[in-house]
N, C-alpha and C positions, 0 to 999 in steps of 0.2 A: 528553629533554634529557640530552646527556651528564655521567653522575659522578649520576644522578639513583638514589633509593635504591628509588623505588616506578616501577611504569607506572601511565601515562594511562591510563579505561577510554573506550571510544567511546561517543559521544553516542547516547541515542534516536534514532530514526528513521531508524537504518542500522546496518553492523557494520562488522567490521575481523577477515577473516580470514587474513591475513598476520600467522604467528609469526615474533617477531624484528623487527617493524618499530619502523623508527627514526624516523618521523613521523606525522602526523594525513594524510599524502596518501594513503596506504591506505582512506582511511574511506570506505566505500559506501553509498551510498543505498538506502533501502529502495524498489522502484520501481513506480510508477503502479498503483493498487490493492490496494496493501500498506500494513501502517505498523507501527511498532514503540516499545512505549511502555519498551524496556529498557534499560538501559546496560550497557556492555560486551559487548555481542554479537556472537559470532564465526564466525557464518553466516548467509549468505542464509535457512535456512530459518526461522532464528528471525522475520523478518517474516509479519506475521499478514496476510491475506489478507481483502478485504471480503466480507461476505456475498452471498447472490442477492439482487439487487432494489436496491444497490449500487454505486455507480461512486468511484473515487477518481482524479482527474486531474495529480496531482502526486508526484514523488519526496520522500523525506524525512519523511512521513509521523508523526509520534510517538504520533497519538489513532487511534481506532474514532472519536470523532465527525468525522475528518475524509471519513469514508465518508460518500456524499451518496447519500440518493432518486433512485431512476433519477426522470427529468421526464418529463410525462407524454406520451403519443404514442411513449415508450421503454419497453423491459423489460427484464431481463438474468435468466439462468439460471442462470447461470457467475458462482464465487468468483474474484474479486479480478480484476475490470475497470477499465479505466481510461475507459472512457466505455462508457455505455447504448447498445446498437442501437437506432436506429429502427424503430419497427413495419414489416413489410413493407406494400405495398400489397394491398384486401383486408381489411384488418384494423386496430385503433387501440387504445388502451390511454387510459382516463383517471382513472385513480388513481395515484399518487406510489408509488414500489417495488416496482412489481409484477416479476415475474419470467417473463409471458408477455404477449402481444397476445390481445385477444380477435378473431375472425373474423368 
């Protein structure tokens, strides 16, 4: 806000790495398998990344419990996905988070 004595810090669940910006439309999203529970954050990397066994389907993020159980018939290996693979054919998974198929 112009003649303003302090800055804005940006919200959780994203940052704002534009110095000098003069609005909130700078604000970025933390994105799909990410989430950030900080305020005033001024980089992508500051978003925290889900663990293996993990999926996160939405931008914006602020919690670690928005990380969801890969479901089962899924698995993931890989931090900070935004949806579980399906098991290949051949193979099935039937425990919640697992991070491999069993054969």
């Amino acid at each position: 806000m112009e003649g303003s004595t302090a800055c804005q810090r940006c919200a959780a669940g994203g940052y704002c790495d534009e110095p000098g910006a003069s609005s909130a439309s700078v604000f970025q999203l933390c994105p799909p398998g990410s989430w950030s529970d900080t305020v005033g954050l001024n980089s992508s990397q500051g978003c925290r990344l889900c663990v293996e066994g993990t999926y996160q389907p939405t931008s914006g993020a602020q919690s670690s419990d928005t990380c969801l159980l890969c479901p089962l018939g899924k698995a993931s290996a890989i931090l900070g996905v935004a949806a579980c693979p399906s098991c290949p054919g051949g193979s099935f998974q039937d425990v919640l988070g697992e991070t491999a198929c069993i054969e």
